[in-house]
C-alpha positions as CSV (number, residue, x, y, z in Angstrom):
1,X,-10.0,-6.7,-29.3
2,X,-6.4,-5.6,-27.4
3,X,-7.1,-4.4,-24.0
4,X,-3.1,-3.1,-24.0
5,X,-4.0,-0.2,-22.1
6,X,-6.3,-2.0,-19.1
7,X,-3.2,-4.8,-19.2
8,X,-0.7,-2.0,-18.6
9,X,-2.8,0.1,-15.5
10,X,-3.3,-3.5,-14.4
11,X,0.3,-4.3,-14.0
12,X,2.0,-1.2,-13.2
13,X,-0.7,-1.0,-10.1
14,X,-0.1,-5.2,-9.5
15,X,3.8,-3.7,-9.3
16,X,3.3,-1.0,-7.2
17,X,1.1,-3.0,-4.5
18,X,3.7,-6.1,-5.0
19,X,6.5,-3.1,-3.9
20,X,3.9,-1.5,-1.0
21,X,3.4,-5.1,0.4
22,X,7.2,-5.8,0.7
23,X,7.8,-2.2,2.1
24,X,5.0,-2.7,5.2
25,X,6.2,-6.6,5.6
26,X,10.2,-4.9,6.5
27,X,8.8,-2.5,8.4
28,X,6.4,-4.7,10.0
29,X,9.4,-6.8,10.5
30,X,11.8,-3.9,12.1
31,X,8.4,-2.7,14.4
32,X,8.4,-6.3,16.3
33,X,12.5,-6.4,16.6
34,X,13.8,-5.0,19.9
35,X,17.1,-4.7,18.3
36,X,15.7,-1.6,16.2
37,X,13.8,-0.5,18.8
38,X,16.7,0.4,20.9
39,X,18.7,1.6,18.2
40,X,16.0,3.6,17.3
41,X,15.4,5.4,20.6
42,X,19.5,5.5,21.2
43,X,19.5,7.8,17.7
44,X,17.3,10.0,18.9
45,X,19.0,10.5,22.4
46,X,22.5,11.2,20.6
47,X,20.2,13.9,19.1
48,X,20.9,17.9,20.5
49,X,17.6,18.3,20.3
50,X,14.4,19.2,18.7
51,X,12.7,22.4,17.5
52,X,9.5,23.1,17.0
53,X,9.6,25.4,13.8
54,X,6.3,27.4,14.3
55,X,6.9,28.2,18.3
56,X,11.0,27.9,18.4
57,X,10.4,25.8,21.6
58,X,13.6,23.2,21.7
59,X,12.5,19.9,22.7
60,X,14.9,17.6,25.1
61,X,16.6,14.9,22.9
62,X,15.8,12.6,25.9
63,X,12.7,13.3,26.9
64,X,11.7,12.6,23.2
65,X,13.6,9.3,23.3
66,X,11.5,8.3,26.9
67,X,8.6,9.1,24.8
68,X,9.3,6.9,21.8
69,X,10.3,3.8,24.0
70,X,7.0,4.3,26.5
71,X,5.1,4.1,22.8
72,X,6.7,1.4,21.8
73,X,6.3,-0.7,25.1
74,X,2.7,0.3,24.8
75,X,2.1,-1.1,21.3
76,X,3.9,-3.8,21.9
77,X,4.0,-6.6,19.0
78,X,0.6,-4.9,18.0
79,X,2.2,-2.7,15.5
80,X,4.0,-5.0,13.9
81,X,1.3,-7.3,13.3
82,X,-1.2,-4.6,12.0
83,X,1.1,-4.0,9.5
84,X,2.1,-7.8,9.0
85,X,-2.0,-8.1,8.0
86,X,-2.1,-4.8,5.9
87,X,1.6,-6.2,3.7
88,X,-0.7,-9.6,3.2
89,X,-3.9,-7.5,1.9
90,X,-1.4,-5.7,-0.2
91,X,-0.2,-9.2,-1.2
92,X,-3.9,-10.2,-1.8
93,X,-5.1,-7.2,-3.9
94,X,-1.4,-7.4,-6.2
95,X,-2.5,-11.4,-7.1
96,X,-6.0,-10.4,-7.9
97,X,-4.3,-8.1,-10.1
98,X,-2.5,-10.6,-11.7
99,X,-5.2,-12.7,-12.1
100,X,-7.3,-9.7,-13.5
101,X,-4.6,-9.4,-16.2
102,X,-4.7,-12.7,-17.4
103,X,-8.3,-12.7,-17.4
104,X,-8.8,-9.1,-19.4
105,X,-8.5,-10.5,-22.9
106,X,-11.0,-13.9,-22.7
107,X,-13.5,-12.3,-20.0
108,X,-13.0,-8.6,-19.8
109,X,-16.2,-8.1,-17.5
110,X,-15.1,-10.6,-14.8
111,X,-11.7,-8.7,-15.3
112,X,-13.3,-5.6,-14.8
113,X,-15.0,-6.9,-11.7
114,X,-11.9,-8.1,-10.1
115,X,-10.2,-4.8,-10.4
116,X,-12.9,-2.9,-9.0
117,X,-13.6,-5.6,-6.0
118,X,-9.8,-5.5,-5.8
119,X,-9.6,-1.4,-5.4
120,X,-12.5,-1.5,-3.1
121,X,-11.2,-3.9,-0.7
122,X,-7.9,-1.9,-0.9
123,X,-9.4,1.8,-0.7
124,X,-11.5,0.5,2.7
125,X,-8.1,-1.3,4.7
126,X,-5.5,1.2,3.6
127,X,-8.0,4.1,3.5
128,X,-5.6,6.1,6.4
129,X,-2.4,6.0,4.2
130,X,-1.5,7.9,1.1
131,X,0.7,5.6,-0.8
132,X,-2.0,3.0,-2.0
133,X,-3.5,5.9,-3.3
134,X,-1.9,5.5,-7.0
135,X,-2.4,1.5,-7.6
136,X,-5.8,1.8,-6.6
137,X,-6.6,4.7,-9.2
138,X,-4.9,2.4,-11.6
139,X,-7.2,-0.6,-10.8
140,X,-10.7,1.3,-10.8
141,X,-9.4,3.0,-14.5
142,X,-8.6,-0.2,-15.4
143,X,-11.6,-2.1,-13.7
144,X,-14.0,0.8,-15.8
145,X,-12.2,0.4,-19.2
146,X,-12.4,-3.4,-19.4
147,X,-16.5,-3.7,-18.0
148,X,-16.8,-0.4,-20.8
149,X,-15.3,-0.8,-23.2
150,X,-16.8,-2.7,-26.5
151,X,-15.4,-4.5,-29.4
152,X,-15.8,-2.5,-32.5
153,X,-18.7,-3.6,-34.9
154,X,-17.3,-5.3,-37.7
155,X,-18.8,-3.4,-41.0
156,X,-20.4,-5.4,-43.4
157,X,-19.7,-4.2,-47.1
């Protein structure tokens, strides 16, 4: 039986968590770099300012950047290794995928399984951000169409 279409949701979600891990990893990378940092907080100084749009209270361009640089002194190289851990998850859940994949053909169930497992342990670590969101809807539709979905019955004449 061709499982083309759990194949496909496999692999465009494998793609995009492949793309979400590399994304976190740079910025993971740019969090823990004082060289950003700075440049960061200078951008924000060269700023004229701030406005809130619902009270039309203008914000101080400095007072802002002191703010920014006080947060990032306080996380410290926290930050950047939070997301260092959630850009390997990603990296773990994308190779699951993969192995899903090559596994939906011969043994659809365990496929199945892996997706699901792989969507779980995904929709629990990045439950707080949005992006994730798609590849993991892709894995559970493609974890529940591979432990569903049954071979036809060949008709006997």
């Amino acid at each position: 039986m061709k499982r083309t279409a759990e194949k496909v949701l496999g692999i465009i979600g494998l793609v995009l968590f492949f793309i979400g891990a590399a994304l976190i990893a740079l910025l993971a990378g740019a969090m823990g770099n004082e060289n950003f940092q700075q440049t960061f907080v200078e951008v924000i100084e060269q700023a004229e300012g701030f406005e809130d749009p619902e009270t039309g209270e203008v914000y101080n361009s400095e007072e802002i950047a002191n703010e920014v640089e006080a947060g990032f002194d306080e996380m410290g190289s926290g930050l950047g290794l939070s997301l260092g851990l959630y850009a390997g998850i990603g990296a773990l859940v994308a190779i699951a995928g993969i192995v899903a994949v090559v596994l939906v053909k011969k043994k659809p169930i365990a496929a199945g399984v892996i997706f699901l497992v792989s969507a779980v342990v995904a929709g629990f670590f990045f439950a707080i951000m949005i992006f994730p969101l798609v590849p993991i809807i892709l894995y559970i539709i493609a974890g529940i169409m591979a432990l569903v979905r049954k071979p036809p019955r060949e008709q006997i004449a």
